[in-house]
N, C-alpha and C positions, 0 to 999 in steps of 0.2 A: 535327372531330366530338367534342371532347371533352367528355365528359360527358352526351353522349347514350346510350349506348350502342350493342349490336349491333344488328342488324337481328335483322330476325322469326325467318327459321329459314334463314337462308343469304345467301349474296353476293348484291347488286344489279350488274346493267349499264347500265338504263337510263342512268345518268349518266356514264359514264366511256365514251362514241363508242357503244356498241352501242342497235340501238332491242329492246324487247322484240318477243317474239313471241307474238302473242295471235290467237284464232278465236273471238272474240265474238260479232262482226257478225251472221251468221246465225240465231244468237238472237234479236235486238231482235224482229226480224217474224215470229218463229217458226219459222225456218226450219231444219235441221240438217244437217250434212254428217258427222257423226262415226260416225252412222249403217251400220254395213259395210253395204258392196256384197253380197255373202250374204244378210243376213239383209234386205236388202231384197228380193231376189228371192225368199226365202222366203216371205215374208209375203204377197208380188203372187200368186206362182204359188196360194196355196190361198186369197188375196182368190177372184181371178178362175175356180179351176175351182171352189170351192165355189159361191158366184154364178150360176156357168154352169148347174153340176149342178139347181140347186135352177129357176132359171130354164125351162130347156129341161124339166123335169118339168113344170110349169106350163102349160108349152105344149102342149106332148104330149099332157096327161091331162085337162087344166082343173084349175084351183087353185082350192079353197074360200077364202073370204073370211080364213080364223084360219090357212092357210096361206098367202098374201100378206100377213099381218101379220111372219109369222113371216120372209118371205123380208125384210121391208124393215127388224124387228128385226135379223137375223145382217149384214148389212151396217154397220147403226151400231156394232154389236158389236164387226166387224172393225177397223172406223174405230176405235174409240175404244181398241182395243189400239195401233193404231199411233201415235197421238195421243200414247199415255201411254210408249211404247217413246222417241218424241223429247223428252218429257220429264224420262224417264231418264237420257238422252244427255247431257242439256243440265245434269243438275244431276253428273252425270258431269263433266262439263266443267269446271263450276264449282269443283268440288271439285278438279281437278286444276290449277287454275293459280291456285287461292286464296294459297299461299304466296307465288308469284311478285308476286303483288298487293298483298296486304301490302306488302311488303319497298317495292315501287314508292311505295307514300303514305309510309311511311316517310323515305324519303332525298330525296320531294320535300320534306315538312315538312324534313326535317332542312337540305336544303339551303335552304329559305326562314329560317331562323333566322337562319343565317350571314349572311346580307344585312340582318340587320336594325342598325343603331348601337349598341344597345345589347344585347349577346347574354345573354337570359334564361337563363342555363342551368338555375335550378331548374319554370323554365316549361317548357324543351324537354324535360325529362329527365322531367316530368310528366308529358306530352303524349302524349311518344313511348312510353309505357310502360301509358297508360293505353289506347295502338292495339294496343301489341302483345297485349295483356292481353284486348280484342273481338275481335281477328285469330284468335289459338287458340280463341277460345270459340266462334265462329263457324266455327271451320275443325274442330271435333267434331261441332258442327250439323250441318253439312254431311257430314259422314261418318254420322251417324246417318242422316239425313232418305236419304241415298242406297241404306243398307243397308234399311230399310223400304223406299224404295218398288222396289228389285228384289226384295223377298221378294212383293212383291203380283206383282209380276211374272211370277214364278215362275208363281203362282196362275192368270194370266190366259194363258199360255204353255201350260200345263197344258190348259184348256179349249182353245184351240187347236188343242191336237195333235186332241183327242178330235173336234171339227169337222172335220177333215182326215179321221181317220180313217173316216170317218161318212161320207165322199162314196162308198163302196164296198156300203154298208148297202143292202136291200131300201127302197122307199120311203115304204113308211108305218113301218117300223123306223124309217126316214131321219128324217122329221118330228119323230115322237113324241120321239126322244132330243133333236133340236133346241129344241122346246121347255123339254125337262127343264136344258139346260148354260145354255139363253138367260135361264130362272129364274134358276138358281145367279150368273150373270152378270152381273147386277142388282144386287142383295147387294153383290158383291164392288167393284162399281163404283161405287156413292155410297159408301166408305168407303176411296175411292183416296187414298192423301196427296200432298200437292202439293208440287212444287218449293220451297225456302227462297228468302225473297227477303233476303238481305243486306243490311244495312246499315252501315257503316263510317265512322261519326263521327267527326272530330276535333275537337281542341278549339278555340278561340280563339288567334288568335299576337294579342298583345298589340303595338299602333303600327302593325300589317299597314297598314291604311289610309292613316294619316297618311304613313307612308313613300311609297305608292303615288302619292298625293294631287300628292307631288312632280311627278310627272310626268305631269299630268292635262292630258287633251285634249279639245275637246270636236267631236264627230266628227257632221259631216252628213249626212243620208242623204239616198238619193235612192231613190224607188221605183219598183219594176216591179209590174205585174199578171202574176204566176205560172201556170205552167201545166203540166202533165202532163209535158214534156220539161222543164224548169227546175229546177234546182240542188236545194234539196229529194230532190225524184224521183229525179234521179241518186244521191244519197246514199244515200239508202232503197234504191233496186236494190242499190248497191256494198254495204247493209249481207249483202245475200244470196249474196254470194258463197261458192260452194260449194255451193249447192244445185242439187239439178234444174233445169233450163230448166221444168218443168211445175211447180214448185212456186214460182217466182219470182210475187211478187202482182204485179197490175197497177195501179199510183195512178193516180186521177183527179182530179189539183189542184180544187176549187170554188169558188165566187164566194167570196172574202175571205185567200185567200192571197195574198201579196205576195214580193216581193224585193228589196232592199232595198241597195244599194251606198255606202260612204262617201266624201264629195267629194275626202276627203283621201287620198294617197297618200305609202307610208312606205320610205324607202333606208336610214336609220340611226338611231340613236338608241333612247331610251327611252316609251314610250308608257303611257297608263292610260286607259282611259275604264268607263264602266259600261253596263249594259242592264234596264231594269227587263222584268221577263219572268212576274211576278203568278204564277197558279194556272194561265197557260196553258200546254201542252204543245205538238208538232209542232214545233217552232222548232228553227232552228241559227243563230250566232253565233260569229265570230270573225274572222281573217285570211285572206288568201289571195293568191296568185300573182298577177300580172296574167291571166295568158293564160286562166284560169277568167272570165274577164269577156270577153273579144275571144273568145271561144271560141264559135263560131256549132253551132245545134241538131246537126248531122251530125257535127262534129268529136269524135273519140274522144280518151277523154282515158283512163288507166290509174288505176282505182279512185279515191280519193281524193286521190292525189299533188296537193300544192301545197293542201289545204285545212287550215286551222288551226282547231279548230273543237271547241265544246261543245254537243251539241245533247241537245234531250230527246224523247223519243217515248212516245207511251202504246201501252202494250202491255196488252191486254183490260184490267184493273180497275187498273193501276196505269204509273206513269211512269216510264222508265228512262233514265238519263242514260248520256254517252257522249261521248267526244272521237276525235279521228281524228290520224292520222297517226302510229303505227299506232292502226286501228280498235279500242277497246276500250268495255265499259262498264264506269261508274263506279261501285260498289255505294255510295253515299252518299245521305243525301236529297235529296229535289229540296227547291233553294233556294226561298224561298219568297216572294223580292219581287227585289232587283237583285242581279247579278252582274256583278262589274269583271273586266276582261279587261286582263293587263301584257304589253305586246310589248316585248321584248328583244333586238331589231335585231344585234349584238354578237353576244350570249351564244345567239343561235338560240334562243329560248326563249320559247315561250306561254303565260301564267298563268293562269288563273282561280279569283275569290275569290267566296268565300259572301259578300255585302257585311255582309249582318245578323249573322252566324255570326262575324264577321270570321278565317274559316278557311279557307286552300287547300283547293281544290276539287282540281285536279290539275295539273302542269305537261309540257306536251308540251317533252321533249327535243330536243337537233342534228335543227332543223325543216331543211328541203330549201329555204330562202328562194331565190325567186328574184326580187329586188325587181324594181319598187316594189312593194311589199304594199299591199292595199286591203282597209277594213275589210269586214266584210258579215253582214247578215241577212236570215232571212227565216221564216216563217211560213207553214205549211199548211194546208190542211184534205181529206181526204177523202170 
């Protein structure tokens, strides 16, 4: 590593036998697990008696028209505190394992240098300096962006309690202040700031391709028509892991998803091939086990194990990438035409490059091979 320098802000293990430990997953679909057990049953208990309260008046007395607005207002209300509490959570999150993250693109660049013939060092020493230099700016963001949106929090917390308190009120007292916090509520809510979405460029490693090129294969597919149980799907669930059973989406594969297997099959050796994958999204691509392919609908397999894989998902307005084993995502852009994937049979090692970028995407670490490995893609739609 000479003349790279240190890493970001601490020791790496991904490379040296240990796999990181990341809780990504649950974010791509939205999902959150970080969320206390407490403060969810907080939230449920005065969801459902305020609801109740406000309801069974309704019943009881007949409800005017501007008070059934008002009841079906304090519901979106409550929703959208909770909405913005996993939010929270999740840029929470973010914030908390950004370091770790860094350091990971770090020591894969660093270590893709080393592999190259001719070792650039005022290229690497550029590169690597110019990451770590995004990583800290990015890793302030993200401490800013988290301090603002728990002070809005605060805010919204606050009006809560005051809801809660309010279930004890006379009933037109009841109403009347309901209206008055569901105002203020409003306000405070078009002017919520939103999660940072990170991005973490690198730069170009110069010959990346040409090196690669060596070992270039050209791989056959074969296609399936995909469906609601099919590879995909399962990925997407395993992304939820950690959630409620009640919070877990349900996919519905639709006419134009595929899946997609390569004829070739891999025991040793060095591999390269590419994917062109344009502007579209839902897709995954990479390696994997045999037994993910002989593996019939009913067969339980343990989350991801045995998949090598870079996939992208659009999550509401934008795409978020991600590789597995372990499940993380990848704060960088989405590539924006082919991506080559280097299987390193040997070295237990999965690559993927930006082809255009000519820049490591990310390299999954001591993969779990259990050959013969087969290539594979495929493609969703919901």
């Amino acid at each position: 590593t000479t003349g790279c320098g240190p890493s970001f802000l601490g020791p790496v293990s991904a490379f040296s036998g240990k796999k990181p430990k990341f809780l990504p997953a649950a974010h791509i679909v939205h999902c959150q697990k970080s969320q206390s057990l407490g403060e969810k049953k907080k939230f449920g208990a005065v969801d459902k008696s305020l609801l109740h309260l406000l309801f069974w008046n309704s019943q009881e007395h007949g409800t005017p028209r501007h008070c059934e607005g008002q009841l079906r207002n304090t519901g979106t209300f409550l929703a959208k505190i909770q909405e913005y509490q996993r939010k929270l959570n999740e840029e929470s999150r973010k914030t908390n394992q950004w370091i770790d993250y860094v350091n990971l693109r770090l020591e894969a660049i660093r270590a893709e240098y080393q592999k190259m013939p001719a070792f650039h060092h005022e290229e690497v020493k550029q590169n690597l300096e110019m990451l770590k230099k995004k990583g800290k700016e990015i890793f302030h963001r993200l401490h800013l962006s988290k301090a603002k949106m728990a002070h809005r929090m605060e805010i919204l917390r606050g009006m809560y309690e005051e809801l809660n308190e309010m279930c004890h009120k006379p009933d037109v007292e009841l109403l009347q202040a309901f209206g008055d916090i569901l105002h203020r509520s409003e306000s405070v809510l078009l002017h919520m700031p939103q999660p940072l979405n990170p991005e973490l460029s690198a730069g170009p490693i110069t010959g990346l391709r040409d090196r690669l090129n060596q070992f270039r294969v050209h791989i056959t597919l074969y296609h399936e028509e995909a469906n609601s149980d099919i590879f995909l799907y399962e990925i997407l669930r395993s992304m939820c892991i950690g959630c409620d059973h009640q919070d877990v989406p349900y996919f519905t594969a639709t006419p134009g998803s595929f899946l997609a297997w390569g004829a070739q099959t891999f025991t040793s050796g060095k591999y390269y091939w590419e994917v062109h994958v344009g502007d579209s999204w839902n897709w995954a691509f990479g390696v994997c086990n045999m037994y993910w392919k002989e593996k019939n609908q009913n067969e339980k397999i343990d989350g991801e194990e045995g998949l090598f894989l870079l996939g992208c998902v659009k999550n509401d307005i934008q795409c978020s990438l991600f590789t597995t084993s372990p499940l993380m995502l990848q704060y960088i852009p989405k590539p924006s035409s082919r991506v080559g994937l280097f299987l390193d049979c040997e070295a237990k090692t999965v690559s993927f490059v930006d082809v255009n970028q000519s820049s490591l995407i990310y390299t999954i670490p001591n993969c779990s091979f259990s050959p013969p490995l087969r290539p594979i893609f495929c493609c969703i739609h919901f």
